[in-house]
C-alpha positions as CSV (number, residue, x, y, z in Angstrom):
1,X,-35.9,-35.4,36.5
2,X,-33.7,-36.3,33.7
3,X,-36.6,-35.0,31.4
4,X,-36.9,-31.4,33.1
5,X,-33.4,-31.0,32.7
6,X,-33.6,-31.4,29.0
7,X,-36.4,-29.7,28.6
8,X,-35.1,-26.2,30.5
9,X,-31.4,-26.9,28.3
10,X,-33.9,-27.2,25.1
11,X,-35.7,-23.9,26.4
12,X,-32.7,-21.9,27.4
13,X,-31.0,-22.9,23.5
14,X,-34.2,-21.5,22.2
15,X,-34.9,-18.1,23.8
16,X,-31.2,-18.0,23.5
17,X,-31.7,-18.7,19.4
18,X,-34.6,-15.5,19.3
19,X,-32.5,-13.3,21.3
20,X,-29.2,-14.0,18.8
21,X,-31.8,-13.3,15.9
22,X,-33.1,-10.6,17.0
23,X,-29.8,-9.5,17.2
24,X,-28.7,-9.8,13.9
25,X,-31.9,-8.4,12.4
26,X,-31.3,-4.7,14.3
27,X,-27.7,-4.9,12.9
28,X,-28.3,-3.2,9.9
29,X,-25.7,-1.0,9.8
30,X,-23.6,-3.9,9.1
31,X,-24.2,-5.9,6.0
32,X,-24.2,-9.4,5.4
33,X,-21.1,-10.8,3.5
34,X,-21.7,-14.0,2.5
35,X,-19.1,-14.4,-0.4
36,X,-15.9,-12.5,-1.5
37,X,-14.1,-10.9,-4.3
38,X,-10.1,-10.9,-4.6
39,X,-9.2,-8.3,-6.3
40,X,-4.9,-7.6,-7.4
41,X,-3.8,-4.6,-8.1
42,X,-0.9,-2.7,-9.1
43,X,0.6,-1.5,-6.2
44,X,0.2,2.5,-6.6
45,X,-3.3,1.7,-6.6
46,X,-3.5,0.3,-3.1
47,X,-4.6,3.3,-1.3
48,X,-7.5,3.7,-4.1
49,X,-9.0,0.1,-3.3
50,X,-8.6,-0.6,0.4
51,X,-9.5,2.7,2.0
52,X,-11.9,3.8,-0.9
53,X,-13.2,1.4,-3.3
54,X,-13.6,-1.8,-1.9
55,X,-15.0,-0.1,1.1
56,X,-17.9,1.7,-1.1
57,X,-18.7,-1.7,-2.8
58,X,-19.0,-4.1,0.1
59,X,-21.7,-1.6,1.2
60,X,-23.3,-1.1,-1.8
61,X,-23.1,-4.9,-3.0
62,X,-22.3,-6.9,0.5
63,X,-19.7,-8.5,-1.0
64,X,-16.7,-9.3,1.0
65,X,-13.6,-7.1,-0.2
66,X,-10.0,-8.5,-0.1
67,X,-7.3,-7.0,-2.1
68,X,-3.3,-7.9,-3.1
69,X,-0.9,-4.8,-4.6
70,X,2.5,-5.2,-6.2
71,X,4.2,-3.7,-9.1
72,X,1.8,-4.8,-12.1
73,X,4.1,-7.3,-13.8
74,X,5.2,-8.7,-11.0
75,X,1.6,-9.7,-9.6
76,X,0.6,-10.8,-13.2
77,X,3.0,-13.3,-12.8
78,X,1.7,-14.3,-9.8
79,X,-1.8,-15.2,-11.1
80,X,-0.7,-16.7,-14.1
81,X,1.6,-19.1,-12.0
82,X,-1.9,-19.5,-9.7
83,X,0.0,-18.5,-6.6
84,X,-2.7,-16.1,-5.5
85,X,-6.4,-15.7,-5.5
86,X,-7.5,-13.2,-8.1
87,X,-10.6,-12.8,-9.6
88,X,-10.2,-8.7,-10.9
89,X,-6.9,-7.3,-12.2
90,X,-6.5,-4.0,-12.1
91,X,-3.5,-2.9,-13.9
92,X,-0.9,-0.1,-15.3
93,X,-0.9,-0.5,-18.8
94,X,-2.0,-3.2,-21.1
95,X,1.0,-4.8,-21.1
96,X,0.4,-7.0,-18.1
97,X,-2.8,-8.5,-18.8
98,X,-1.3,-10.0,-21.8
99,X,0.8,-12.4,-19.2
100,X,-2.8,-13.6,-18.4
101,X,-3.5,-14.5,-22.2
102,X,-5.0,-16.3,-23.1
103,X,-5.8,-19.1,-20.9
104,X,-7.1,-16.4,-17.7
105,X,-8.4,-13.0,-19.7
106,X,-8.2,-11.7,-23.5
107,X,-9.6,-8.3,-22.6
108,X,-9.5,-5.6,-20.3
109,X,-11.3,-2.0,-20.0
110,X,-9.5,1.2,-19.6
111,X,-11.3,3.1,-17.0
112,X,-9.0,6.1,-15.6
113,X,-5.3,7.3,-15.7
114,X,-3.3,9.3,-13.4
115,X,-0.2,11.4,-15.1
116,X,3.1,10.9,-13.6
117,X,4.3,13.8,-11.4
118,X,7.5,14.4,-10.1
119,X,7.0,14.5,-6.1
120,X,9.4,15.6,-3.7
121,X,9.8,16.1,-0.2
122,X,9.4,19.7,1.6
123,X,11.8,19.7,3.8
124,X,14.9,18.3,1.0
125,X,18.0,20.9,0.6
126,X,16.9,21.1,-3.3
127,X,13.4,22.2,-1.7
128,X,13.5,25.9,-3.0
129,X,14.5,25.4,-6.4
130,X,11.9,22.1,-6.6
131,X,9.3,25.2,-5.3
132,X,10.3,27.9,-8.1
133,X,9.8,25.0,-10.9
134,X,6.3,24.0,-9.3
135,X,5.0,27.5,-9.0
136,X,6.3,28.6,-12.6
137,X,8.9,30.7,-11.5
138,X,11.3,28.8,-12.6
139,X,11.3,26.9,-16.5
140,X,10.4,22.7,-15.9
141,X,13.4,22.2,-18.1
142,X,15.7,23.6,-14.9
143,X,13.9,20.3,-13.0
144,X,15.8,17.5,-15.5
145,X,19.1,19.5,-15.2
146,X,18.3,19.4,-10.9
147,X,17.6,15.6,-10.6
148,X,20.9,15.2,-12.9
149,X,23.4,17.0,-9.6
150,X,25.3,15.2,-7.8
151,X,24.0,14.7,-4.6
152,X,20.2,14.4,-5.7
153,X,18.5,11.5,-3.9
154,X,16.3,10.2,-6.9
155,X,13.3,7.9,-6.4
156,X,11.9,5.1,-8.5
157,X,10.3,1.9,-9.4
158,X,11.9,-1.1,-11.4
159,X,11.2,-1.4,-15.3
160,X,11.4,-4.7,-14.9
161,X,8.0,-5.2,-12.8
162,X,6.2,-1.9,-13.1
163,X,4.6,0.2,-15.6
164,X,5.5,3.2,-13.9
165,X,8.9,2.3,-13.6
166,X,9.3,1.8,-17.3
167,X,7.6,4.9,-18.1
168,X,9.5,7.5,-15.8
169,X,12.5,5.9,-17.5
170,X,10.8,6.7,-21.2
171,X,9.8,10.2,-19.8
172,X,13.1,11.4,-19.1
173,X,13.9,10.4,-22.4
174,X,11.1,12.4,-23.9
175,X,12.4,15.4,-21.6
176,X,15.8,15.4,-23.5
177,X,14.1,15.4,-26.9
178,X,11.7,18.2,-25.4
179,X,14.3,20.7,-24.3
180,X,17.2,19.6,-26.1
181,X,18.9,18.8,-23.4
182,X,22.2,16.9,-23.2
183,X,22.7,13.7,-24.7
184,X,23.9,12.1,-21.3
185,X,21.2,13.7,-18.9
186,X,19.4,10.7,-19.2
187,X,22.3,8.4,-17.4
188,X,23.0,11.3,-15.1
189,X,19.6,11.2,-13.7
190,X,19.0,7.6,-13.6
191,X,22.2,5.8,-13.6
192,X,21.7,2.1,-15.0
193,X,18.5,1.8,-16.5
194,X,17.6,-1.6,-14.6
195,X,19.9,-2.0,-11.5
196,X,20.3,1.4,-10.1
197,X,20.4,2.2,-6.8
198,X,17.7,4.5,-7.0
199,X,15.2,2.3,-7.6
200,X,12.4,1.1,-4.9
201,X,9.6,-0.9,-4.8
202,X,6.1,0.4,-5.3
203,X,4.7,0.1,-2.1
204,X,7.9,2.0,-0.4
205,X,9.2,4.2,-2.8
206,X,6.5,7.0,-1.5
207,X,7.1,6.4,2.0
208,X,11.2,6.7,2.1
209,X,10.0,9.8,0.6
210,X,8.2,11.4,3.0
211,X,10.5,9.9,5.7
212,X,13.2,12.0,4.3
213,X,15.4,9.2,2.4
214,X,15.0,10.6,-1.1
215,X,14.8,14.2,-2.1
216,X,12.4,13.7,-5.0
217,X,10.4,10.2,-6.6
218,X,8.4,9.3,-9.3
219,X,4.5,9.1,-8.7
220,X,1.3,9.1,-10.0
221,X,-0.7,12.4,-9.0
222,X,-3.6,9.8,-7.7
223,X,-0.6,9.3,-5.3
224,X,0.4,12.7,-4.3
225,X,-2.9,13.6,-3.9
226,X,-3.9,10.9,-1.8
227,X,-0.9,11.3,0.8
228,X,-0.7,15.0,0.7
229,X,2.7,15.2,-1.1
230,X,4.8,18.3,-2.5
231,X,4.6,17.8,-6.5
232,X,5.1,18.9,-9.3
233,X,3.2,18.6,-13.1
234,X,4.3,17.2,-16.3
235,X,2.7,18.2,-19.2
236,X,0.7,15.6,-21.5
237,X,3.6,15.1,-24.0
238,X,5.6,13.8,-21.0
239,X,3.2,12.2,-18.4
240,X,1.8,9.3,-20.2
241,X,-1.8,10.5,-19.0
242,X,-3.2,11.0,-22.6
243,X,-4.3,8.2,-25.0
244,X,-4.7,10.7,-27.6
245,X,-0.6,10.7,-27.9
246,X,-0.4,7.2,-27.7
247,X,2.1,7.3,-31.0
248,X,3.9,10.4,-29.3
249,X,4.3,7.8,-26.1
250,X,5.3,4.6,-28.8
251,X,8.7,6.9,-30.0
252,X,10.4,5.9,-27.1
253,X,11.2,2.5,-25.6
254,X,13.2,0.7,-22.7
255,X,15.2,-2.5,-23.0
256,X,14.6,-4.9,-19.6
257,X,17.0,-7.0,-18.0
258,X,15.6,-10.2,-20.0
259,X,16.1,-8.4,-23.5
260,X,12.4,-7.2,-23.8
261,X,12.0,-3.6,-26.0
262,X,8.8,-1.9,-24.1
263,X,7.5,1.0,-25.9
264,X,5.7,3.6,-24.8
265,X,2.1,3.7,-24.0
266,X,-0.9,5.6,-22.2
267,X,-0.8,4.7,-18.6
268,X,-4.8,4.0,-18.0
269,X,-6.1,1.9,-15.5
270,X,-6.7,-1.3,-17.3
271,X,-9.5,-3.7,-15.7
272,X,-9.8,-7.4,-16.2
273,X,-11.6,-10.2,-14.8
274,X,-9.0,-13.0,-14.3
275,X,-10.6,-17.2,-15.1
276,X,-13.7,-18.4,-17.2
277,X,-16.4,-18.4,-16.7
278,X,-16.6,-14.8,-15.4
279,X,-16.8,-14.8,-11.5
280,X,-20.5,-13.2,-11.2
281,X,-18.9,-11.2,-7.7
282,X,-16.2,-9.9,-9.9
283,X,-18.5,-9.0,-12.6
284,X,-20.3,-6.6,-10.0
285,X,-17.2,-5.4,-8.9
286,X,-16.3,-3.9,-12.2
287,X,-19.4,-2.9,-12.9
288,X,-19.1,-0.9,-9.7
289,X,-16.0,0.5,-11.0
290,X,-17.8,1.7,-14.3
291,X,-20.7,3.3,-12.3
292,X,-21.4,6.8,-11.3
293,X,-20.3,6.3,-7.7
294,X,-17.5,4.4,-8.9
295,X,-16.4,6.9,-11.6
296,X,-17.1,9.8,-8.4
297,X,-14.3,7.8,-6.4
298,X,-11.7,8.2,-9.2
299,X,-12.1,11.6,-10.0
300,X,-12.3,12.8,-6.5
301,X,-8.9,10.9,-5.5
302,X,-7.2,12.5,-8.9
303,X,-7.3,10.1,-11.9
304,X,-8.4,11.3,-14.9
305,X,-11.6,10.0,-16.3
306,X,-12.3,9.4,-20.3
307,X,-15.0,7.1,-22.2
308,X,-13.9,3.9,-21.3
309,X,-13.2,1.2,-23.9
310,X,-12.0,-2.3,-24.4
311,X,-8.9,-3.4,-25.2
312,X,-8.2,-6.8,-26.7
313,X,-11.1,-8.7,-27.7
314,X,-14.3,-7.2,-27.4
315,X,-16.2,-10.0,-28.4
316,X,-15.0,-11.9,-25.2
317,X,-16.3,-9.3,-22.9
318,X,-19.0,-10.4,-20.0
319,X,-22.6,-9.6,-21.3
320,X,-23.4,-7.0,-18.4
321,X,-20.6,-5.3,-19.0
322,X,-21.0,-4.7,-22.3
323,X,-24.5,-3.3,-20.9
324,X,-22.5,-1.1,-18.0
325,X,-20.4,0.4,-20.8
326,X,-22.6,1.3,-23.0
327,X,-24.5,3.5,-19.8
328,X,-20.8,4.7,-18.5
C-alpha cells in the first residue's frame, strides 16, 4: 500500500514537472533573467534608465536591470567607499569618475549631453514675462535680471555633489560677462554659492517645481522634455551642451565648500565600467548604450548625440568596446 502511495506522489510531482515546463516554454513574452547589471547614475538621469533604457536592454539582452541615482559626486563616493553595488557609472562630467581612479576605472566614454535650460512653472506670478523671454519677445538678458527680484523662488542643485549644480552656478557667471550685466547679479540670483536656500537635491528639485514651490529651476532639457515642463533655451556659450567650447566653459570656475576650484567643462554623459576585470553584463550594457537603438533612446528623450570618444586612458578600454565605438 505504502508503495502505491509513493508511486501516485512520484506521478503527480511529474505531470506536475511537464505541466510547469510547459509553462515556462509558452512564456515568451517574458525573458529569462538569469543575472543582473547595477548600473549608478547621476540622478537627472533617472527617468532615462528606469522607464527607458534599462527596460529596452533587459529585453534585448535578458539581463536583469537595477539602477541607483544621486547627484554624481555624491554616488561616486558611494562606490569608491564600496557602499553600493555598481558595475556601470553613468555620470555628469568627467570629474566624478576620477573619484573612482584608479583602483575602480581610468576611463570613461562620452556618449550624449543635454544643455541646461532654465524651466519654470506655468502657473508662477513671473509666468508672463518667463513666456515673452521663451517665445523671443522679450531679450534672454531680461531672464538674469528676473531671477535676480525679490520674491523670485529660484531652483537648484548643490555644487558640492552635482555637476549641474556647479555649472548653473558657472553659467550665471558667463551670463554677466555675456550681457554685461551688473557685477552683483550673480549674488542676487543665487545668494551663497554653496549653502543657499535655494538649493535642492536632484531627485526633488524638478518636482517642488511642478508642485508650485519654486517659480523657476535649473534643468537639463532631457528633463523638461521628459516631464513635459515649461522652459526655456540657453544658447551654446552658456549651456555647457558643446565640447567644441570646452575652453569658453574652462574661463569660469566655482570654489566648494572643501576649497576645491571646479572649472568649467562640457556636460556630456560620461560612461564607465566601475571594477577589473570588466563585468561582461556591464560590458553589454554599454555596448547597448553605444548602439543604434541605444543612440535612438537618447535622441528621442532630448540629449544631444556627437561621435563618442574616450576620456582618460584609452589603452585601458574593454576590447569590445573599442569594437562598438569604432561602428557608433
Amino acid at each position: 500500500m505504502k508503495h502505491k502511495k509513493f508511486n501516485a506522489v512520484m506521478a503527480a510531482l511529474s505531470l506536475l514537472s511537464i505541466l510547469t515546463g510547459c509553462g515556462t516554454s509558452s512564456s515568451i513574452h517574458t525573458p529569462h533573467t538569469s543575472s543582473t547589471v547595477h548600473v549608478a547614475y547621476a540622478g537627472s538621469l533617472e527617468l532615462l534608465n528606469n522607464q527607458f533604457l534599462g527596460p529596452a536592454f533587459e529585453k534585448s539582452y535578458h539581463v536583469h536591470y537595477q539602477g541607483q541615482g544621486g547627484g554624481s559626486y555624491g554616488i561616486a563616493h558611494e562606490i569608491a567607499a564600496g557602499s553600493i553595488p555598481a558595475n556601470v557609472f553613468e555620470s555628469i562630467g568627467y570629474g566624478p569618475v576620477k573619484v573612482l581612479e584608479p583602483a575602480k576605472t581610468s576611463w570613461a566614454i562620452a556618449i550624449a549631453s543635454s544643455p541646461l535650460v532654465v524651466a519654470y512653472n506655468p502657473h508662477s506670478r513671473f509666468a508672463p514675462e518667463l513666456n515673452q523671454i521663451r517665445r523671443g519677445q522679450k531679450p534672454l538678458k531680461d531672464l538674469f535680471q528676473l531671477m535676480a527680484q525679490s520674491g523670485f523662488k529660484l531652483g537648484r542643485t548643490n555644487p558640492n555633489t552635482d555637476p549641474q549644480g556647479q555649472a548653473f552656478v558657472m553659467g550665471i557667471e558667463l551670463a554677466q560677462k555675456t550681457y554685461h550685466l551688473s557685477p552683483d547679479i550673480v549674488s542676487r540670483i543665487l545668494g551663497p554659492i554653496n549653502t543657499g536656500g535655494e538649493i535642492y537635491t536632484e531627485e526633488g528639485i524638478l518636482s517642488l517645481l511642478q508642485s508650485g514651490g519654486l517659480d523657476a529651476s535649473s534643468a537639463f532639457l532631457s528633463e523638461a522634455v521628459q516631464r513635459h515642463l515649461d522652459y526655456i533655451m540657453l544658447p551654446p556659450t552658456l549651456n555647457f551642451s558643446d565640447p567644441a567650447l570646452a575652453s569658453w566653459y574652462h574661463s569660469v570656475h566655482v570654489t566648494l565648500s572643501n576649497g576645491t576650484v571646479v572649472y568649467g567643462t562640457p556636460l556630456t554623459i560620461d560612461v564607465t565600467i566601475v571594477g577589473k576585470p570588466a563585468n561582461p553584463n556591464a560590458i553589454q550594457f554599454v555596448k547597448f548604450l553605444l548602439s543604434k537603438s541605444g543612440q535612438s533612446i537618447f535622441q528621442h528623450e532630448g540629449y544631444h548625440l556627437f561621435s563618442p570618444y574616450v576620456m582618460g586612458k584609452s589603452a585601458a578600454l574593454p576590447q569590445a568596446l573599442r569594437q562598438e565605438l569604432n561602428h557608433a
